[in-house]
VEXTI-423643 format. One record per residue: residue number from 1; x, y, z of N, C-alpha, C in turn. Coordinates in steps of 0.1 Angstrom, whole numbers, plus 5000, padded with zeros to 4 digits. Example, Ala and Ser with C-alpha at 12.3 -4.5 7.8 and 13.67 -1.06 7.14 Angstrom:
<nodes>
NODE    i  n.c1  n.c2  n.c3  ca.c1  ca.c2  ca.c3  c.c1  c.c2  c.c3
NODE    1  5132  4943  5078   5123   4955   5078  5132  4967  5078
NODE    2  5128  4978  5071   5137   4989   5071  5129  5000  5079
</nodes>
This chain:
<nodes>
NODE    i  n.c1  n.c2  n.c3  ca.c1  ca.c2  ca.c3  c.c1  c.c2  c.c3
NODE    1  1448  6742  6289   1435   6747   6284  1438  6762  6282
NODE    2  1434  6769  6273   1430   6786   6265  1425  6790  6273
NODE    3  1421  6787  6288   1410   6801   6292  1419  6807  6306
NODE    4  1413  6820  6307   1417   6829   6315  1409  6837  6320
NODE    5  1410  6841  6334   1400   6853   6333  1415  6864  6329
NODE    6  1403  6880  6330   1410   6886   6330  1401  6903  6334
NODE    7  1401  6915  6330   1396   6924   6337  1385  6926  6328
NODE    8  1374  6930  6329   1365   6939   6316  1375  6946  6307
NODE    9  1368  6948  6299   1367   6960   6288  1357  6963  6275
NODE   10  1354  6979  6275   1341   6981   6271  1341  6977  6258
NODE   11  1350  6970  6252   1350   6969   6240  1344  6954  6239
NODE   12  1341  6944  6250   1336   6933   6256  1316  6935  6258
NODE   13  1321  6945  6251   1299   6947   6257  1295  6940  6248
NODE   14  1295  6938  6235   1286   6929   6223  1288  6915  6223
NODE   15  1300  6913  6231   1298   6897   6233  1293  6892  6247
NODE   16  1293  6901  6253   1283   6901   6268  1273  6902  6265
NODE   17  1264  6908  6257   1252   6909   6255  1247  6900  6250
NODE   18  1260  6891  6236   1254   6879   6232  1246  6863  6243
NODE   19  1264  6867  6248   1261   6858   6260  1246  6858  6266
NODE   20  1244  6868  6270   1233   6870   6283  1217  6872  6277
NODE   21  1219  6869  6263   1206   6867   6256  1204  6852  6254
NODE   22  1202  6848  6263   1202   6829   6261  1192  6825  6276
NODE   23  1183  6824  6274   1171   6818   6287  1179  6807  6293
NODE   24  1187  6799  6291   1191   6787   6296  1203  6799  6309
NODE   25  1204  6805  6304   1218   6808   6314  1212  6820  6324
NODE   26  1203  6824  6319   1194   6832   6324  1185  6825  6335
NODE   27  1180  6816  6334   1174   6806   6343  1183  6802  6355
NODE   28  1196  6802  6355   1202   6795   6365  1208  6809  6371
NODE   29  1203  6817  6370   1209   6829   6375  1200  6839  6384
NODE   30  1205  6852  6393   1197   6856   6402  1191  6867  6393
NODE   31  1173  6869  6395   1168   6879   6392  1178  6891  6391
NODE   32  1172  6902  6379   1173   6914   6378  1179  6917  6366
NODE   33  1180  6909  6358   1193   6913   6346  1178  6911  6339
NODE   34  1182  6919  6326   1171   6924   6318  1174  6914  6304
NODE   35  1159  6909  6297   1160   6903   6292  1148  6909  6277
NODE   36  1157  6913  6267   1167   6908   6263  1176  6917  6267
NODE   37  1191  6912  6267   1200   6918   6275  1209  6926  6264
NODE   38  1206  6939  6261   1216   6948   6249  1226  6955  6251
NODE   39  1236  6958  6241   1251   6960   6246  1250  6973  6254
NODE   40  1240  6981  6256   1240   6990   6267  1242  6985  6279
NODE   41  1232  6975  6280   1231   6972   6293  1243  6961  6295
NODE   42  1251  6957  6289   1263   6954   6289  1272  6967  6294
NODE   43  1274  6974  6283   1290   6985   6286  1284  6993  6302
NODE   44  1271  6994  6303   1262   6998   6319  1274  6987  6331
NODE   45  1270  6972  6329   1277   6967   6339  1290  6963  6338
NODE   46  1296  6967  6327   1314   6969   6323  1318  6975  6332
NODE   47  1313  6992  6327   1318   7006   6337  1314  7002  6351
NODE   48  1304  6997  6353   1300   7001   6370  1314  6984  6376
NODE   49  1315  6973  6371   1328   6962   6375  1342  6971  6371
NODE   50  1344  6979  6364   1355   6986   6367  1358  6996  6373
NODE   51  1350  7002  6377   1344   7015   6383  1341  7007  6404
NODE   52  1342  6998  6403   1339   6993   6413  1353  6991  6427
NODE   53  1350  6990  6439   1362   6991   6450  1374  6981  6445
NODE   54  1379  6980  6448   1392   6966   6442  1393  6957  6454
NODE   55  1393  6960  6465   1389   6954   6472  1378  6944  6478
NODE   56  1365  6953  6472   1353   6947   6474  1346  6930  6466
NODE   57  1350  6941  6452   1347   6932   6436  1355  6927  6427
NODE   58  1358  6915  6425   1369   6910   6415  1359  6908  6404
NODE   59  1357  6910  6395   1349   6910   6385  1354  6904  6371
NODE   60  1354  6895  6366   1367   6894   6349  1354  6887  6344
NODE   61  1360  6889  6333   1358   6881   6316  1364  6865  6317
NODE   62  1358  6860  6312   1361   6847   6316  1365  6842  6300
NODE   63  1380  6845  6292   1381   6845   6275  1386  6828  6277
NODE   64  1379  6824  6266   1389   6806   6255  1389  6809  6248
NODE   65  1401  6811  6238   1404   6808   6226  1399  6818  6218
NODE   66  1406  6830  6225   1406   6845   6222  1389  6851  6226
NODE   67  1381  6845  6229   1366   6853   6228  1362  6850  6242
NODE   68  1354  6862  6246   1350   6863   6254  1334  6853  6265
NODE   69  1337  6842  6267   1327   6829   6265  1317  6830  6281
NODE   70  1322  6837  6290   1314   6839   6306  1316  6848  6311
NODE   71  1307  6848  6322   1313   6860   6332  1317  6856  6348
NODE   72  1328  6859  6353   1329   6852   6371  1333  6865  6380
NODE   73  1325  6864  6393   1332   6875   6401  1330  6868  6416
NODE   74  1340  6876  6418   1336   6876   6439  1333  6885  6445
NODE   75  1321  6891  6455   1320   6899   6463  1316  6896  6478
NODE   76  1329  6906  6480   1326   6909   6498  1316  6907  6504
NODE   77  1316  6903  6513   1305   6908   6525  1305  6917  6536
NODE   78  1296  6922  6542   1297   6926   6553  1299  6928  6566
NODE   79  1302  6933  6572   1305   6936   6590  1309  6922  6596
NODE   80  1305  6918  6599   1310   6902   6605  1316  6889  6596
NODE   81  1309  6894  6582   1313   6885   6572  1324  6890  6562
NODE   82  1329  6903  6565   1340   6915   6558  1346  6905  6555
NODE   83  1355  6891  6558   1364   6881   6551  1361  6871  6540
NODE   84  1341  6872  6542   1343   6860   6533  1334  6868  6523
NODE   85  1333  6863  6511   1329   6865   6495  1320  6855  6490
NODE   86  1311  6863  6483   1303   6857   6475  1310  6854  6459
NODE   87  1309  6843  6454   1311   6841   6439  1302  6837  6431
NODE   88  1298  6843  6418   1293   6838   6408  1296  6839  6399
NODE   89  1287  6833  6388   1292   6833   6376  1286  6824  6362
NODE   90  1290  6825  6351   1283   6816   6339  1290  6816  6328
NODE   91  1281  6810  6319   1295   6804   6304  1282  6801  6296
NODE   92  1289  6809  6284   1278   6805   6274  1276  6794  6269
NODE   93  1264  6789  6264   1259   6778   6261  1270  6773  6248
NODE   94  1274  6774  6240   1283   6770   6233  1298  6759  6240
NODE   95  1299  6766  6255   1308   6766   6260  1308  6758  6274
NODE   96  1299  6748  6273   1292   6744   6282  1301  6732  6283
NODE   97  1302  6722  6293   1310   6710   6296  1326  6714  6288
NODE   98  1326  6721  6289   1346   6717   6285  1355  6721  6293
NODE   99  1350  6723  6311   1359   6727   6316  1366  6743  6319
NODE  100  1356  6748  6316   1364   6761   6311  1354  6770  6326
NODE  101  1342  6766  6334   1341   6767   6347  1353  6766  6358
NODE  102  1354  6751  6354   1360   6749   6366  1372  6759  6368
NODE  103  1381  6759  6354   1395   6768   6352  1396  6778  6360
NODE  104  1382  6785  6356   1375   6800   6357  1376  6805  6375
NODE  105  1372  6794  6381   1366   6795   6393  1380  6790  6400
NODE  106  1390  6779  6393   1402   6782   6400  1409  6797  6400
NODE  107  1410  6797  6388   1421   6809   6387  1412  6823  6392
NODE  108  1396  6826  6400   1396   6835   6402  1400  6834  6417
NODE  109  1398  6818  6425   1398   6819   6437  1412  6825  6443
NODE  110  1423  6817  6435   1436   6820   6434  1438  6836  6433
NODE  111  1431  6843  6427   1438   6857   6427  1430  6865  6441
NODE  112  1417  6860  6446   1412   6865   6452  1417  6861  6468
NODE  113  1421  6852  6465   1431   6848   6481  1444  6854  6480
NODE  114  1452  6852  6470   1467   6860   6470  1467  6879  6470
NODE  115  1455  6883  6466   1454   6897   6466  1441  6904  6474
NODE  116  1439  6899  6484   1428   6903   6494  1434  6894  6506
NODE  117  1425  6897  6515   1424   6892   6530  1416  6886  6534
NODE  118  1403  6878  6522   1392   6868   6520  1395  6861  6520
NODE  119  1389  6850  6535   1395   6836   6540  1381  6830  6532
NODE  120  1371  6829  6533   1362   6823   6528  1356  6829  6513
NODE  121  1359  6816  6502   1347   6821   6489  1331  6813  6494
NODE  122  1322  6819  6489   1311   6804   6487  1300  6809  6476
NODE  123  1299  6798  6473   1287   6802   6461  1274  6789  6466
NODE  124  1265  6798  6456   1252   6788   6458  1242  6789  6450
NODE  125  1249  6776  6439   1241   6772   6427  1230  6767  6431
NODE  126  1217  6768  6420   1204   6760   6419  1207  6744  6425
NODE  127  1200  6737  6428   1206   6723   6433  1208  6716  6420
NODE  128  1194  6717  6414   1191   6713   6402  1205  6713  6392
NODE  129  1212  6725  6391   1225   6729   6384  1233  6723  6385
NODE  130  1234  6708  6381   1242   6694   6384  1254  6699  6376
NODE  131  1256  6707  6367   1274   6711   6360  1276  6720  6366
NODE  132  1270  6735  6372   1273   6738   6381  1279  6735  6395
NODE  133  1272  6726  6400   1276   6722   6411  1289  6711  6412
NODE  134  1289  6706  6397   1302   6696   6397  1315  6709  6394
NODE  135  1312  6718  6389   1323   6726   6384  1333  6729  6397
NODE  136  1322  6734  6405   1327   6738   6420  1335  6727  6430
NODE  137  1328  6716  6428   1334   6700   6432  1349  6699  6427
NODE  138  1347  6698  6417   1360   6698   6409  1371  6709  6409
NODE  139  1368  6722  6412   1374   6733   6415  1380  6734  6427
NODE  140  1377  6723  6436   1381   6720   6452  1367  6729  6462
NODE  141  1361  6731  6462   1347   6736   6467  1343  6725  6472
NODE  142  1337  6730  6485   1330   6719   6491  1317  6722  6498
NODE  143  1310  6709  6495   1295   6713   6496  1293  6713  6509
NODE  144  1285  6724  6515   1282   6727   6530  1269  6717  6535
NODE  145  1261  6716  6525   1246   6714   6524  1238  6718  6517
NODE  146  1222  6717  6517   1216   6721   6505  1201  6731  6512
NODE  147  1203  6741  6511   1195   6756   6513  1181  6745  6508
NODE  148  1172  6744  6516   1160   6739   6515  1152  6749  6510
NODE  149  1139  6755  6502   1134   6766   6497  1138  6778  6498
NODE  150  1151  6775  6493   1159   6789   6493  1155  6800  6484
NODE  151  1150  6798  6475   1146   6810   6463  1133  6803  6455
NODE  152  1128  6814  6447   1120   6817   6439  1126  6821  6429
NODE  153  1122  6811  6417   1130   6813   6402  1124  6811  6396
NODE  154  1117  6816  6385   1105   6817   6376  1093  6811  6382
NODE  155  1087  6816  6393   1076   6815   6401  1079  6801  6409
NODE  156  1087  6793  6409   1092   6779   6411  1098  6781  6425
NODE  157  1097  6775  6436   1102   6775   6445  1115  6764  6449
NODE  158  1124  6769  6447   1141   6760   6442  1144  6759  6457
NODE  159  1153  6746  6453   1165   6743   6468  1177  6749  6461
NODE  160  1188  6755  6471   1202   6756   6461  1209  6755  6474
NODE  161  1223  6750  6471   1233   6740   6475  1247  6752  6476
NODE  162  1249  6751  6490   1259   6761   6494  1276  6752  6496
NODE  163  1283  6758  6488   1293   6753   6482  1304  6764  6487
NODE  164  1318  6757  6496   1327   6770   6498  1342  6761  6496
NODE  165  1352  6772  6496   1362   6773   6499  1370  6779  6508
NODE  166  1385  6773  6519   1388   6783   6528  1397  6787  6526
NODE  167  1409  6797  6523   1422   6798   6522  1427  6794  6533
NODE  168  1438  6783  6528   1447   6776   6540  1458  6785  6541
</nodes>
């Protein structure tokens, strides 16, 4: 398969913007990103993922077949949890079921265990987020259980399903 992550670059803001102007991908994601989402407010969260600790934030472009199609990162946590990482992440609707998640979420775990000291990733999709949630399945993620009214997402009160990885 064509896909890779790889690092930002600001020359990636117009296809980040495209991306992140889509309600469907916006829905499955955490408040705060502005909608409609413009290449400012793209090249804004370029600079601040490269501008960011290297230790803390893995942050990449998620490219198939030369263009820029998601976005995946991991971040640290703190004081007692300084080993383990949060992951997220999405893929534009064009680019939806072909696999190109799962890749994503291998190859970021993989750089994030061979170049840090983070024994645990976990993420925690919507429950509802059945490709989501299979991506992670499939990426070797394992489901912990399911966060019973864990959030509020368009006034909706959601379950979402805590999903990890350990480095062996």
């Amino acid at each position: 398969m064509d896909c890779k992550i790889r690092k930002w670059r600001q020359s990636d803001a117009k296809s980040l913007s495209e991306l992140l102007n889509n309600k469907k991908i916006l829905d499955n994601l955490r408040d705060g990103l502005p909608f409609p989402y413009t290449e400012e407010d793209a090249r804004l969260y370029i600079e601040a993922m490269l501008s960011a600790d290297t230790d803390s934030v893995f942050a990449f472009a998620i490219e198939f077949g030369g263009q820029i199609v998601g976005s995946i990162g991991v971040f640290r946590q703190e004081n007692i949890h300084s080993k383990t990482a949060e992951m997220g992440y999405y893929i534009g609707e064009n680019y939806w079921n072909k696999g190109i998640a799962t890749t994503a979420i291998k190859q970021t775990y993989d750089f994030v265990f061979r170049n840090s000291n983070i024994i645990r990733i976990y993420a925690e999709p919507f429950a509802r987020n059945a490709a989501s949630c299979r991506a992670l399945e499939k990426a070797g993620f394992q489901c912990e259980g399911t966060l019973r009214a864990n959030a509020v997402k368009n006034g909706v009160v959601e379950d979402m399903k805590m999903y990890s990885i350990i480095k062996l």
